[in-house]
C-alpha positions as CSV (number, residue, x, y, z in Angstrom):
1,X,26.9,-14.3,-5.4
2,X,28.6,-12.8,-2.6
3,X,28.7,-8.8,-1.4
4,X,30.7,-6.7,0.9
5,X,28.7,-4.2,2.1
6,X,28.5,-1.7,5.4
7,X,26.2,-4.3,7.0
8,X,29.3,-6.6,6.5
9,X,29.5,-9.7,4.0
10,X,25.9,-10.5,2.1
11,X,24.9,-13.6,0.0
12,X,22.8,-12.4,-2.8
13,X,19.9,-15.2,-4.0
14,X,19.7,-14.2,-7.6
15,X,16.3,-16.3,-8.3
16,X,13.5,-15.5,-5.8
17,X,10.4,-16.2,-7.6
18,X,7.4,-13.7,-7.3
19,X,4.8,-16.7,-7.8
20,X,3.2,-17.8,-4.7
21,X,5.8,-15.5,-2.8
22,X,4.6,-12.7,-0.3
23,X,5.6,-9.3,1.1
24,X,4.8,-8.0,4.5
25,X,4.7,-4.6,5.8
26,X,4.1,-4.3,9.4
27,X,3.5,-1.0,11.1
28,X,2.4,-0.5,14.7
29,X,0.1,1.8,16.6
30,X,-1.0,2.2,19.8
31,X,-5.0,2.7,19.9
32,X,-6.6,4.2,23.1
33,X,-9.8,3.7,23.2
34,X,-12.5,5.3,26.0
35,X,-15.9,4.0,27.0
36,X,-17.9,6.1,24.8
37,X,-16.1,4.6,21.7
38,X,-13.7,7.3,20.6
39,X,-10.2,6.6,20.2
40,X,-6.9,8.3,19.7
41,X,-4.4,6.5,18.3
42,X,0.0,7.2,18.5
43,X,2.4,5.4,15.7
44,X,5.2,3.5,17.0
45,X,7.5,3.1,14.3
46,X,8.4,5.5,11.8
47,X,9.2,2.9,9.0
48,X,7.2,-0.5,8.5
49,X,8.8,-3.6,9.6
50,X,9.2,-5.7,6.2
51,X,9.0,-9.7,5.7
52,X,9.7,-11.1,2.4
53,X,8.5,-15.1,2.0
54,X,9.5,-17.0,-0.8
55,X,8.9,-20.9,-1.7
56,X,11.6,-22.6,-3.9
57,X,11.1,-25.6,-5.7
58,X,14.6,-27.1,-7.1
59,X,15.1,-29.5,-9.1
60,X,18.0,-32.4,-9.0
61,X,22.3,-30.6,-8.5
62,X,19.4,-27.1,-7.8
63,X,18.3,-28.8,-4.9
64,X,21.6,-29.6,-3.3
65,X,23.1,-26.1,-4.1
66,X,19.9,-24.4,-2.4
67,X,20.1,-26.9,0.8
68,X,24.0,-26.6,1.0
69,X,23.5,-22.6,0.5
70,X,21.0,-22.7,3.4
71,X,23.1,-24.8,5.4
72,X,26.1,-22.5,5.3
73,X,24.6,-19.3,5.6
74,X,21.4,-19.6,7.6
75,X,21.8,-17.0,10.5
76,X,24.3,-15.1,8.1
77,X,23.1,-12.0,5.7
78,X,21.1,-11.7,2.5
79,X,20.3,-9.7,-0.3
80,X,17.2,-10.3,-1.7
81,X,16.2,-8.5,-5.3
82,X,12.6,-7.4,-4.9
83,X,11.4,-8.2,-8.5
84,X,7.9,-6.9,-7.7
85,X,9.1,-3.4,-8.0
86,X,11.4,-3.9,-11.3
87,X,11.6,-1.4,-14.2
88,X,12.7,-1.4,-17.5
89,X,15.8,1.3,-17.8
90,X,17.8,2.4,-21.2
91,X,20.9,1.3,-22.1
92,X,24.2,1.9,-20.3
93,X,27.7,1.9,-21.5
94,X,30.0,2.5,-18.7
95,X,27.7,4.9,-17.5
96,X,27.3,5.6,-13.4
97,X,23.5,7.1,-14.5
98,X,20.6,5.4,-14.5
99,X,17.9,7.4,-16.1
100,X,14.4,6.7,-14.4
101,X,11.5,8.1,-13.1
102,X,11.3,7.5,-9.8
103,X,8.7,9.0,-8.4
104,X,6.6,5.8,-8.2
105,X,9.0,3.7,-6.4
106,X,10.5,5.6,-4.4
107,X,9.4,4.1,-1.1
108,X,11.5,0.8,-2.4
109,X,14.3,2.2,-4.9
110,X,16.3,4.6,-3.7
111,X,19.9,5.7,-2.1
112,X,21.2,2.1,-1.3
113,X,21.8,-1.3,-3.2
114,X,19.9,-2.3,-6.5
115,X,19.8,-5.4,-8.7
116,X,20.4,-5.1,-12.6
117,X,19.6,-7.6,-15.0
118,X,20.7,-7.4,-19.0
119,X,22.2,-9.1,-21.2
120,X,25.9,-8.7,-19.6
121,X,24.3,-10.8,-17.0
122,X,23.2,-10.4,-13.2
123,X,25.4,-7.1,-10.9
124,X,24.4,-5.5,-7.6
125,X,24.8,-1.7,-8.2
126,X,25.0,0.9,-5.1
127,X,22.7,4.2,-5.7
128,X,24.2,7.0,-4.3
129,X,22.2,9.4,-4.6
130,X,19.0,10.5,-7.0
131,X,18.5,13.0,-9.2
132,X,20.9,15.5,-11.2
133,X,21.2,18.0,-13.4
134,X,22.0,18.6,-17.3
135,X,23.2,21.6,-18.8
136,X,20.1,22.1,-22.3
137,X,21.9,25.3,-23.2
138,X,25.1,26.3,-22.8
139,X,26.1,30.1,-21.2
140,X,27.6,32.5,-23.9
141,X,28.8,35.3,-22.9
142,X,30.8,38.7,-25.5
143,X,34.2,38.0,-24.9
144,X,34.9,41.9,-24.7
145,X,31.9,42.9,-22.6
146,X,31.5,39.7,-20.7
147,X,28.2,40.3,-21.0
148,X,25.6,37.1,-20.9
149,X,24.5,36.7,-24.6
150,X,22.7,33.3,-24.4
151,X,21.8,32.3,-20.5
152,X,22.7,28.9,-18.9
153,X,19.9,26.6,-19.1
154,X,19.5,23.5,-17.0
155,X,16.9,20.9,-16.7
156,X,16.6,18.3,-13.8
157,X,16.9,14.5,-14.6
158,X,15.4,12.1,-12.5
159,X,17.3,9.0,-12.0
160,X,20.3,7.3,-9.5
161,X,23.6,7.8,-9.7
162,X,25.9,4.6,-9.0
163,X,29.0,4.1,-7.2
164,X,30.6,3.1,-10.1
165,X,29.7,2.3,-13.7
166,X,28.6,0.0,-15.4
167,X,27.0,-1.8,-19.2
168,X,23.8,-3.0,-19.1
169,X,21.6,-3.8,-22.1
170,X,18.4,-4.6,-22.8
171,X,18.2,-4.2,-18.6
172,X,15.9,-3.7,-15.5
173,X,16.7,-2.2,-12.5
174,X,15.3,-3.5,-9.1
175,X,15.7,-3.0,-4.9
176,X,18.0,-5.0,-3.3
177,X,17.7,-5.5,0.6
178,X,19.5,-6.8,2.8
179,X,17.9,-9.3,4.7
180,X,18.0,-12.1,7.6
181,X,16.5,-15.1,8.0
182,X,13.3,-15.2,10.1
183,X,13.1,-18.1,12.0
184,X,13.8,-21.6,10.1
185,X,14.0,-23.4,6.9
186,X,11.1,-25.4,6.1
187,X,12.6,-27.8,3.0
188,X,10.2,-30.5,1.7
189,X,12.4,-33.5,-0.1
190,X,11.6,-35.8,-2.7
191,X,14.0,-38.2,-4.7
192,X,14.6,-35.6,-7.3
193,X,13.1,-32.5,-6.2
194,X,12.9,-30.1,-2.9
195,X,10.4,-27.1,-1.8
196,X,12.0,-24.6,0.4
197,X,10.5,-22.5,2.4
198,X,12.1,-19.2,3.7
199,X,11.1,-15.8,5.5
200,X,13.5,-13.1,4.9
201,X,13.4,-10.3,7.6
202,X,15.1,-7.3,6.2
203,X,17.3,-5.4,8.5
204,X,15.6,-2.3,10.7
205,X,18.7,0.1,8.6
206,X,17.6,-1.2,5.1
207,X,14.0,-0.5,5.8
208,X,11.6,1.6,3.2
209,X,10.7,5.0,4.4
210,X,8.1,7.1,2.6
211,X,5.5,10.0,3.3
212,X,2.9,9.5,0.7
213,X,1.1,12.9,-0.5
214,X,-2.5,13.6,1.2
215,X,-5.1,12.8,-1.3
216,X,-8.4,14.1,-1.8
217,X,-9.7,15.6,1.6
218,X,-13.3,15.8,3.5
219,X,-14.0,17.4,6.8
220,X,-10.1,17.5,6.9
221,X,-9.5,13.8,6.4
222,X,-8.7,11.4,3.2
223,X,-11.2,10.0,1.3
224,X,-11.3,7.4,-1.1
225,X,-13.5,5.9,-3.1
226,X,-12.3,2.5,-3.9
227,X,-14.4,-0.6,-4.5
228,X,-15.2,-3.4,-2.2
229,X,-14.5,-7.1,-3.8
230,X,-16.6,-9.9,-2.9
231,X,-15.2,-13.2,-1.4
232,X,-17.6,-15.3,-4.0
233,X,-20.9,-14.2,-4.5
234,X,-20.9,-12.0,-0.8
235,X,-19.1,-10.1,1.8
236,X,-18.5,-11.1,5.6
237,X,-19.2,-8.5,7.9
238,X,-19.4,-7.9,11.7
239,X,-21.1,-5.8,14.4
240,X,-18.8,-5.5,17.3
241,X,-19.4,-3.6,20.7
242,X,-18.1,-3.9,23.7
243,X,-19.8,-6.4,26.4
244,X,-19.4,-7.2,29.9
245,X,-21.6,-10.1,31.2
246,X,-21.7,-10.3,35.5
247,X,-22.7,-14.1,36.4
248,X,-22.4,-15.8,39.5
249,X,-23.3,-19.0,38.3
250,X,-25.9,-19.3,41.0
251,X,-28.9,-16.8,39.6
252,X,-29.2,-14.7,37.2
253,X,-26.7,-11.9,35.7
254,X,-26.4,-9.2,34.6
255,X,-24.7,-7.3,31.4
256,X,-23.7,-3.8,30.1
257,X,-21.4,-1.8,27.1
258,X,-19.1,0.8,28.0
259,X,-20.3,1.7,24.0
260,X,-22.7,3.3,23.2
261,X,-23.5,1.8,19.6
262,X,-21.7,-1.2,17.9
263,X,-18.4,-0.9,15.4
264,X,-19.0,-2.1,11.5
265,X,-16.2,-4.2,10.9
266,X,-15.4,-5.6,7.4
267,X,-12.3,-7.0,5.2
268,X,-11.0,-5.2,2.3
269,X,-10.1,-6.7,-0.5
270,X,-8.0,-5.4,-3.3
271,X,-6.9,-7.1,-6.7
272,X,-4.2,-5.2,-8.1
273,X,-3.7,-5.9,-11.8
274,X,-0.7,-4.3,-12.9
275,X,2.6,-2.5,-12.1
276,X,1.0,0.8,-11.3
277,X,-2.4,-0.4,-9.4
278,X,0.3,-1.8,-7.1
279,X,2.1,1.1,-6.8
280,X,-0.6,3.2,-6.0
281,X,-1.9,0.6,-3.7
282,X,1.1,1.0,-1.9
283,X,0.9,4.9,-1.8
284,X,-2.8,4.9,0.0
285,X,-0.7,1.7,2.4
286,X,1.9,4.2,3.8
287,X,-0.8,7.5,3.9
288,X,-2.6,4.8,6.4
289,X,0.2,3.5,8.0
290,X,-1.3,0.5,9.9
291,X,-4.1,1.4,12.1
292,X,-3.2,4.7,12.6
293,X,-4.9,7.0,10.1
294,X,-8.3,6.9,9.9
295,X,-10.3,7.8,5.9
296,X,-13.6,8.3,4.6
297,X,-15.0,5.6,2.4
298,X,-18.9,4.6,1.3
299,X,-20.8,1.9,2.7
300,X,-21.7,0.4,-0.7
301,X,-23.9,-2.1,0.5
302,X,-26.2,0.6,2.6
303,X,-27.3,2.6,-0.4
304,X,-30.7,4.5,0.2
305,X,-33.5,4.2,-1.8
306,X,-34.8,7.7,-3.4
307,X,-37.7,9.2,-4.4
308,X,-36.2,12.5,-6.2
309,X,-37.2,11.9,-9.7
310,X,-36.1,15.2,-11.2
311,X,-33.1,17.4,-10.4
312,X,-32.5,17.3,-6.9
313,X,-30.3,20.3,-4.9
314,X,-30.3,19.9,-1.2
315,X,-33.2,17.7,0.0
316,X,-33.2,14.3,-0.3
317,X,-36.4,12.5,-0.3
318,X,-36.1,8.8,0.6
319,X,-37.8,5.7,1.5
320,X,-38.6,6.0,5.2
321,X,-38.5,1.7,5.7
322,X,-34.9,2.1,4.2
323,X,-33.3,4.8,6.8
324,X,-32.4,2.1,9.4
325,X,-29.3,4.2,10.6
326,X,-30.8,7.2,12.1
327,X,-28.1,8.7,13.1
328,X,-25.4,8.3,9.5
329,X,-24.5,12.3,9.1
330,X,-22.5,11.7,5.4
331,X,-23.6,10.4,2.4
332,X,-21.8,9.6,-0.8
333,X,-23.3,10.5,-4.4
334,X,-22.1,8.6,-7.3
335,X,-22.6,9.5,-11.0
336,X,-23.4,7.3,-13.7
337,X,-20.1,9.6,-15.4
338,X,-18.0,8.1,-12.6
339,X,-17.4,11.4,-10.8
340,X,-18.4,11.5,-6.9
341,X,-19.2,14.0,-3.9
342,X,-19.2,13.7,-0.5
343,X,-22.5,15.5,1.5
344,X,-23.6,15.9,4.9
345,X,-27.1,15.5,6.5
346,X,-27.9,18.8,8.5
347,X,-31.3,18.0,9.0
348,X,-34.0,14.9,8.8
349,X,-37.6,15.2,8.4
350,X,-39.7,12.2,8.1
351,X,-38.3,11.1,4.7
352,X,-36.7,14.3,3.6
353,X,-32.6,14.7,4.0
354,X,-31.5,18.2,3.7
355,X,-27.7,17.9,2.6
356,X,-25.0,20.2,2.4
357,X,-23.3,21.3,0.0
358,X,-26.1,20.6,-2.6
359,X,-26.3,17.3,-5.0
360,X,-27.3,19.4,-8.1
361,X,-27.8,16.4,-10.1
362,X,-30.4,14.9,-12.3
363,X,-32.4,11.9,-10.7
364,X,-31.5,10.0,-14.2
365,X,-27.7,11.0,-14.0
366,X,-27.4,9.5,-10.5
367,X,-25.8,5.9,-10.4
368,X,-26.6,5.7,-6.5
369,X,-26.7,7.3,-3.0
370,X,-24.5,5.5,-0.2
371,X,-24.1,6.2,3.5
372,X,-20.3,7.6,3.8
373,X,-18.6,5.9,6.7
374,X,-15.3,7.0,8.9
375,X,-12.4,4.0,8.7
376,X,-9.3,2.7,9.8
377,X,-7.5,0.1,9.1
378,X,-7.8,-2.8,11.7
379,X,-4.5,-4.9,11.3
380,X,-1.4,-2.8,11.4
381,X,0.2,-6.0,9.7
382,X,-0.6,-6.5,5.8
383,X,0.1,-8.7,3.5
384,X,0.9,-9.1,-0.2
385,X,-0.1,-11.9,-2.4
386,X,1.6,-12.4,-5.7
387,X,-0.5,-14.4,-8.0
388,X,1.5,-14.4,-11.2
389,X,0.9,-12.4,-14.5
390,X,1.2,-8.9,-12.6
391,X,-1.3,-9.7,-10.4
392,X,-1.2,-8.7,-6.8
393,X,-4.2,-9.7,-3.7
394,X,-4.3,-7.9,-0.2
395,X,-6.9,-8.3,2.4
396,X,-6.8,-6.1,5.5
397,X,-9.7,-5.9,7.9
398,X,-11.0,-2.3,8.6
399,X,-13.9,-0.8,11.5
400,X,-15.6,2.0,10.5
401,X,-15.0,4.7,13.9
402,X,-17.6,7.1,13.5
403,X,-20.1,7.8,10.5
């Protein structure tokens, strides 16, 4: 399917298949970093560079069409239909109004080209523009007096308008960007069957722009409290700090850190099961947006081990073998209701934590106590996996900066 567009002509691959495929958003920050360990850190772009990978097995006259499609058209545009961010929309009969709530995908579906699929078949639509307005109650007003008798009454529809209409049953609606080819095509051939393998870059003007909203807030930063996955039955972590080692190969040497105590670096893993754990994924993604903003988040495997056994308010009393981190200032409380609250330590003696604001909990409705830890993101590239049934996996490595 071909397109004419204001990026000029574009081939449209109607079958890209989410299975096994990825998506790449790739930010970039500039991170200064002085010898006592503090950083500030500048963003470079304002929208996320994005990389769509696809793998193509074809099968038999398939396999010639996609090699002689490839062959034609390698260094020439593409629009690729972004099937990860598809939703269901109702029916349209030569209608230029899709009715939708966009809120959720807004990043990716917006004012530019879309991809429909119903029953009428496969069509590239172009969104105008989103939102509009319809009338609820009409304005009546004395035809003598011209007086308002019944007032005008409107109510805002979220949706996209199109360029032009169009019938679609049974349909769903999905991004369409336009895209070139990164690099080359890597095709594996056998007597009946090919794999292709293709990287779409898609163009710097057709990139997806968003400002997610701030979320929950603690000592005027974002805090989360998501879960860390395992990798198996454990997690790989890392103490970094800065080292310089002076040897002469002759005698001895010598060695020193700029740092003054070493960074906790760790991957995080997230298995996103469904439509909207994706979506929101992708909201907490941009808030970051690469390295650049930094967010609160437990240590979960440095919980402390307390001795409160009745209702505890502002002191903490704690095993003294388990406070190996003398100088952690934030803890995390959860509750075995799910709920959690963020505290600081304003004072240590011996075993006793006084925190602030007080825990005011039960000993017995206390799931566990963490240490609360200052991130950021330490990859301003990440990656999504698609596994298949809804599924979605990212990794991205993050430090913790202060704690």
């Amino acid at each position: 399917m071909k397109i004419q567009t204001s990026f000029g002509e574009v081939h449209v691959l109607t079958n890209c298949p989410l299975l096994n495929s990825t998506e790449t958003l790739e930010w970039m920050t500039e991170v200064h970093e002085s010898f006592d360990g503090s950083e500030e850190r500048y963003p470079l772009r304002d929208a996320p560079r994005q990389y769509l990978n696809f793998n193509y097995t074809e099968m038999r006259k398939a396999m010639g069409d996609l090699f002689h499609m490839l062959y034609a058209n390698l260094r020439k545009q593409w629009g690729i239909p972004l099937r990860q961010v598809k939703r269901t929309i109702s029916d349209m009969a030569d209608s230029d109004y899709v009715v939708l709530d966009a809120a959720d995908t807004i990043a990716d579906l917006r004012v530019g080209f879309a991809f429909i699929e119903s029953d009428e078949g496969d069509q590239v639509v172009e969104i105008i523009e989103r939102g509009r307005y319809i009338i609820i109650q009409e304005e009546i007003r004395d035809p003598e007096t011209d007086e308002v008798i019944q007032p005008l009454i409107t109510e805002y529809q979220d949706g996209f308008r199109l360029s032009a209409p169009v019938t679609a049953t049974n349909a769903v609606v999905m991004p369409l960007r336009i895209c070139v080819i990164d690099g080359d095509a890597s095709i594996n051939a056998g007597g009946f069957w090919s794999n292709a393998s293709v990287v779409f870059r898609v163009l710097a003007e057709d990139l997806p722009e968003f400002e997610a909203e701030a979320p929950e807030q603690y000592k005027n930063q974002d805090i989360y409290w998501k879960p860390l996955l395992l990798d198996g039955d454990s997690l790989e972590m890392m103490l970094t700090q800065h080292q310089n080692i002076i040897d002469g190969d002759v005698g001895g040497f010598q060695w020193y850190s700029h740092h003054a105590k070493p960074r906790y670096t760790k991957p995080f893993r997230s298995l996103l099961r469904s439509w909207y754990e994706y979506q929101a994924y992708k909201h907490f993604l941009y808030r970051r947006a690469g390295r650049f903003r930094e967010f609160w988040m437990p240590l979960y495997e440095q919980h402390l081990s307390v001795l409160n056994t009745a209702n505890i308010n502002n002191v903490l009393n704690v095993d003294t073998s388990y406070i190996v981190e003398v100088d952690r200032k934030h803890i995390a409380v959860k509750r075995k209701n799910g709920t959690w609250t963020a505290h600081t330590i304003t004072a240590k003696t011996g075993g006793s934590l006084t925190v602030s604001p007080a825990i005011n909990a039960q000993r017995k409705d206390i799931e566990s106590i963490y240490y609360l830890g200052l991130y950021r993101f330490d990859a301003d590239r990440i990656e999504f996996q698609f596994l298949g049934a809804g599924k979605t996996r990212v990794t991205v490595p993050i430090v913790e900066i202060d704690n």
